[in-house]
N, C-alpha and C positions, 0 to 999 in steps of 0.2 A: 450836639449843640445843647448846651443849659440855657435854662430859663429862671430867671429870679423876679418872682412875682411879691410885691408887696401891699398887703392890703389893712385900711386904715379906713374907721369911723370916718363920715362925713361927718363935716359942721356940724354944729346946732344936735349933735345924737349925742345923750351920755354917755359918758366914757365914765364906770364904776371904775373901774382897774388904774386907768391913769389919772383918776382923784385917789386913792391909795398908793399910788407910788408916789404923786405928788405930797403927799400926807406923812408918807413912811421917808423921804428924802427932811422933808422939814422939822420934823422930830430926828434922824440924824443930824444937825444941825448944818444940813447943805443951806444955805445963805442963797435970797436972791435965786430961786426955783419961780418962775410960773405955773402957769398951768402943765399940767402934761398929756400929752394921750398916744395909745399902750394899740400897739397894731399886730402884725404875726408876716412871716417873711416864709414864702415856698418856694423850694428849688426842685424842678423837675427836669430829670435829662431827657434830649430827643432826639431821636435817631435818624435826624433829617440834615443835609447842609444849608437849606431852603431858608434864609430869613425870614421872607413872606410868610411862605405858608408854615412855619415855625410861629411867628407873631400872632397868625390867625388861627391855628391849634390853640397856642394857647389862653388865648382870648375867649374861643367857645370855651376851655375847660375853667375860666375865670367865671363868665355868665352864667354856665349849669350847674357848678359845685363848688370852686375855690370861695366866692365872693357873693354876697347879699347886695347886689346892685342896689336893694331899696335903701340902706344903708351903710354901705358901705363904697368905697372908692379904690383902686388899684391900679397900678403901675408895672408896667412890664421891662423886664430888663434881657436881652439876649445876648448870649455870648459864647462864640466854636469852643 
């Protein structure tokens, strides 16, 4: 089973990164850009068939190491 976890700045926290690609897209002259904000995408394989206890693996390894719960937010993706 993989897991595609993707984790992204909450609200209201600056995002340096995605005000320079918002910045670096409008001096290319990308037209009509907003704001933008700049996250990071982790895939880990697992060697369970277990959705469950696949979803809640990788949920503790989100809260201990993937992810800054104080600021940050994340989403889980699984799939055989």
């Amino acid at each position: 089973m993989k897991a595609r976890i993707h984790v992204f700045l909450k609200d209201g926290v600056l995002d340096p990164q995605g005000e320079a690609i918002s910045g670096s897209l409008k001096h290319l002259g990308f037209e009509g850009v907003g704001s933008v904000r700049q996250g990071k995408l982790i895939e880990v394989e697992l060697h369970t068939a277990d959705a469950e206890a696949a979803h809640d693996q990788v949920k503790a390894m989100c809260d201990k190491l993937l992810a800054n719960p104080v600021i940050e937010n994340y989403s889980i993706e699984l799939s055989a």
